[in-house]
N, CA, C and O of each residue as an XYZ file, in Angstrom:
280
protein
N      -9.391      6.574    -14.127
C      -8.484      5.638    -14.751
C      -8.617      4.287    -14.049
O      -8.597      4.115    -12.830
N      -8.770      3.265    -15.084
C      -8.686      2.119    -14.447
C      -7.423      1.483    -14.050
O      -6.379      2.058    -14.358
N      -7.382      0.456    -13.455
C      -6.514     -0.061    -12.583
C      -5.597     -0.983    -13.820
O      -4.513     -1.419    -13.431
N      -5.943     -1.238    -15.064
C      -5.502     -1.760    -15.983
C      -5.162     -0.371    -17.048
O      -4.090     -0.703    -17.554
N      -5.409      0.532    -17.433
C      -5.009      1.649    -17.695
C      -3.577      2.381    -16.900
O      -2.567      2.831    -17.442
N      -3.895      2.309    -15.545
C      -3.306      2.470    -14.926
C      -1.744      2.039    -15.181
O      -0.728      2.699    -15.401
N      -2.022      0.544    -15.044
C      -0.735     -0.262    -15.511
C       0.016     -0.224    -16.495
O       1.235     -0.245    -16.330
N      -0.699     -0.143    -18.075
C      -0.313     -0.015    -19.283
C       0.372      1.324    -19.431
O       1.367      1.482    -20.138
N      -0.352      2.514    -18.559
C       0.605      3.895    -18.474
C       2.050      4.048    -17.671
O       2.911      4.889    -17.933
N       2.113      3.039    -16.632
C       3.481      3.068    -16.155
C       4.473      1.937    -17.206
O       5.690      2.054    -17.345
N       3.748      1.024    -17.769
C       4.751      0.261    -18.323
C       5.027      1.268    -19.641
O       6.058      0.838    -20.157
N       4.664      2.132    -20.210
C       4.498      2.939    -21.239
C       5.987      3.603    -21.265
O       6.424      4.124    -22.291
N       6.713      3.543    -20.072
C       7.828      4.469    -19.795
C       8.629      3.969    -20.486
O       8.680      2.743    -20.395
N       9.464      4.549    -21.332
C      10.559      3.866    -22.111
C      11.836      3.525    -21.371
O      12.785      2.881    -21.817
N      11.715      4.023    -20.257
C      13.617      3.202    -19.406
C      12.606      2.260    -18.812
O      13.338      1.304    -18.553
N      11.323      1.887    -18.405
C      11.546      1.024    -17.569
C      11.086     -0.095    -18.459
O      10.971     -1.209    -17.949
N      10.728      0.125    -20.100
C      10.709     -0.498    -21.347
C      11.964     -1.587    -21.185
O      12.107     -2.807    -21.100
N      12.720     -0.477    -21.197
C      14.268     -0.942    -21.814
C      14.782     -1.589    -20.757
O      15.300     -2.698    -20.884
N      14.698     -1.017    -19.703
C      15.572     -2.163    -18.353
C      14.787     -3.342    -18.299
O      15.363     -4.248    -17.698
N      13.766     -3.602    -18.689
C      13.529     -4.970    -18.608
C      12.939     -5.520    -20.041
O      12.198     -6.471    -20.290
N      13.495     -4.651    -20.787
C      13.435     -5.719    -22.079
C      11.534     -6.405    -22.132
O      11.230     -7.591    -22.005
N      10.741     -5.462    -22.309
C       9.473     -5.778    -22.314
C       8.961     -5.114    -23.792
O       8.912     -3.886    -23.845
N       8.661     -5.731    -24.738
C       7.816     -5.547    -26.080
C       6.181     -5.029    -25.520
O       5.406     -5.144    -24.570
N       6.378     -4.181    -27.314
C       5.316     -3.650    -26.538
C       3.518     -4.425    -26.749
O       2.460     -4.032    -26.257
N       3.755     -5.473    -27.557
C       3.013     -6.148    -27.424
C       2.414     -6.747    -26.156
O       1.253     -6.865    -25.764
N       3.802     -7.140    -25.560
C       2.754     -7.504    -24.216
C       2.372     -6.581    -23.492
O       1.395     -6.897    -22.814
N       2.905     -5.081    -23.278
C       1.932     -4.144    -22.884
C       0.930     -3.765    -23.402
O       0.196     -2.994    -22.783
N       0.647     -4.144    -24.529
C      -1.015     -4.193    -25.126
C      -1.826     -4.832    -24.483
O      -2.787     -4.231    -24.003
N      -1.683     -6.170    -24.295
C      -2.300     -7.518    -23.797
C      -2.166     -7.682    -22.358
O      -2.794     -8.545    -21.745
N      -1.143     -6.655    -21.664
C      -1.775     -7.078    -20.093
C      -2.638     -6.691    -19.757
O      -3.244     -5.661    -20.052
N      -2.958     -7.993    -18.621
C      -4.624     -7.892    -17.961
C      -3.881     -8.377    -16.254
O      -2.732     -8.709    -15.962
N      -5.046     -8.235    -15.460
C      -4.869     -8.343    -14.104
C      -5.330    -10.217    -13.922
O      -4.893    -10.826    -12.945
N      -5.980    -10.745    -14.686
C      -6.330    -11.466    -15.137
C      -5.104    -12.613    -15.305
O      -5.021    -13.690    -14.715
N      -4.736    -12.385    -15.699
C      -3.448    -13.706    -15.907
C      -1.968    -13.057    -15.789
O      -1.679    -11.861    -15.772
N      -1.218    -14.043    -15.721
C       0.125    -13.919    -15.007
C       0.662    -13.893    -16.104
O       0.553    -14.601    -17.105
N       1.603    -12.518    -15.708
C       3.048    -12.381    -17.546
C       4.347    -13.283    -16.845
O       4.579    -13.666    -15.698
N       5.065    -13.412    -18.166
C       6.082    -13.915    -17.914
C       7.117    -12.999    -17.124
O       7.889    -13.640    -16.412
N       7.318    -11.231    -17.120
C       8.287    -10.584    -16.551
C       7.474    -10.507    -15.252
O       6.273    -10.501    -14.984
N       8.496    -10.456    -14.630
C       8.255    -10.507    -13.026
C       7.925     -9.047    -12.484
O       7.127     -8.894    -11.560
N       8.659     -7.844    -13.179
C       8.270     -7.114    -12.777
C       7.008     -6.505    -13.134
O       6.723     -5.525    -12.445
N       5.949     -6.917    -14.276
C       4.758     -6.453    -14.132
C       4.053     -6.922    -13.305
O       3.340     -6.227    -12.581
N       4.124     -8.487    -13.234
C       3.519     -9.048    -11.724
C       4.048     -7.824    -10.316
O       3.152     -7.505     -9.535
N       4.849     -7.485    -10.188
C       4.999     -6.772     -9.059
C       4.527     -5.083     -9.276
O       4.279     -4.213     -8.440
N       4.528     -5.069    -10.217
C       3.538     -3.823    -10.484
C       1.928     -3.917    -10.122
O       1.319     -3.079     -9.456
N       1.491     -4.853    -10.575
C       0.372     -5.581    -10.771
C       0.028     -5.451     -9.035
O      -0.735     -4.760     -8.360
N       0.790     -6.252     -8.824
C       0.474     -6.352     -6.864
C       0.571     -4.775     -6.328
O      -0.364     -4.356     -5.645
N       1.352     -4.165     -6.539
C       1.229     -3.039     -6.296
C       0.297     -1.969     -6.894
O      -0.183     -1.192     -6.069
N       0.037     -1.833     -7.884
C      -1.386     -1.460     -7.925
C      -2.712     -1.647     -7.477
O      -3.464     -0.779     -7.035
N      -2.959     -2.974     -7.644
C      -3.823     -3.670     -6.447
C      -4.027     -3.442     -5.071
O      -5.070     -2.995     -4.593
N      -2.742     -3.841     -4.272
C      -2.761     -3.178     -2.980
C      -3.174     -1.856     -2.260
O      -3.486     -1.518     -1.118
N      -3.010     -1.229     -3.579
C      -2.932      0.287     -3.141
C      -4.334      1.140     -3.856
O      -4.690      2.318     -3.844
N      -4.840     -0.009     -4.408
C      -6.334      0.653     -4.969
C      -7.515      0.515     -3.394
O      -8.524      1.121     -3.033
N      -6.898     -0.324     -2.977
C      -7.185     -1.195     -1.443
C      -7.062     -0.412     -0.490
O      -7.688     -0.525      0.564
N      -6.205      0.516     -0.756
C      -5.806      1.348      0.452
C      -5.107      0.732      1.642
O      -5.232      0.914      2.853
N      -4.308     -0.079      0.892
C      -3.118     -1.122      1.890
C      -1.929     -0.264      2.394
O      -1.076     -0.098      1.521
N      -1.642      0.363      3.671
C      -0.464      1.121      3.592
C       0.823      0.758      2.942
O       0.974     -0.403      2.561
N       1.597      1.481      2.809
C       2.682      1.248      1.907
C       3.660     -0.303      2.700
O       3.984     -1.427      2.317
N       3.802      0.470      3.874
C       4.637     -0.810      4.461
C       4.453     -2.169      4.606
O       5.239     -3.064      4.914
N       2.630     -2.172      4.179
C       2.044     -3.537      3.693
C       2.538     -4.107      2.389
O       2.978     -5.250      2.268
N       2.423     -3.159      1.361
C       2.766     -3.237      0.497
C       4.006     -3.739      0.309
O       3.937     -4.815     -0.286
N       5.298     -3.357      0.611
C       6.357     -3.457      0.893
C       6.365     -4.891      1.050
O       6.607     -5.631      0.097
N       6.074     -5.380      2.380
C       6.190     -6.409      3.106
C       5.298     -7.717      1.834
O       5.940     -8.619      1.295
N       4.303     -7.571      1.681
C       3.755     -8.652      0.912
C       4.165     -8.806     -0.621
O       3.783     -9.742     -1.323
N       5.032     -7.715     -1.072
C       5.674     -7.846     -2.077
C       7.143     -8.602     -2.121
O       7.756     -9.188     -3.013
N       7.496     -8.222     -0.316
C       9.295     -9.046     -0.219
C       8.723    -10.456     -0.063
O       9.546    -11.371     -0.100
N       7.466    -10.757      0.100
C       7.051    -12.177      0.764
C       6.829    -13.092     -0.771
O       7.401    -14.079     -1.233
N       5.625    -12.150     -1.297
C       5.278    -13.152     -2.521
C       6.599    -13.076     -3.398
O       6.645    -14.118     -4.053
N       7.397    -12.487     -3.602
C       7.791    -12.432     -4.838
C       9.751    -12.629     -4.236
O      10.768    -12.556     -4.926
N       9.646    -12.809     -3.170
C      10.775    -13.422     -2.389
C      12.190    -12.184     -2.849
O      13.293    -12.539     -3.266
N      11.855    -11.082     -2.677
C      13.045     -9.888     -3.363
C      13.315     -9.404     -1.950
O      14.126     -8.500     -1.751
């Protein structure tokens, strides 16, 4: 599974559809490639990434409270 497969299967979930109000159009059309407007696929996005990397989690963690200021 690709790392963009990957993504489109977790956004696929219908609560985490609905808690953030994401159509499913733009889960058609995401790419790693350009930046969406919901914030939380960007932080999905980073987190998939990181971890295809083999970034430990607490990296993960940490560069996600940094970039995305949560």
């Amino acid at each position: 599974m690709t790392t963009k497969e990957l993504l489109k299967e977790v956004l696929k979930d219908p609560i985490l559809r609905e808690k953030y109000n994401i159509p499913e159009s733009v889960i058609q059309n995401v790419t790693f490639d350009k930046e969406s407007e919901y914030k939380i696929i960007e932080i999905l996005k980073e987190i998939i990434r990181l971890k295809t990397q083999n970034i430990p989690d607490t990296q993960v963690y940490k560069s996600i409270k940094m970039k995305f200021d949560i």
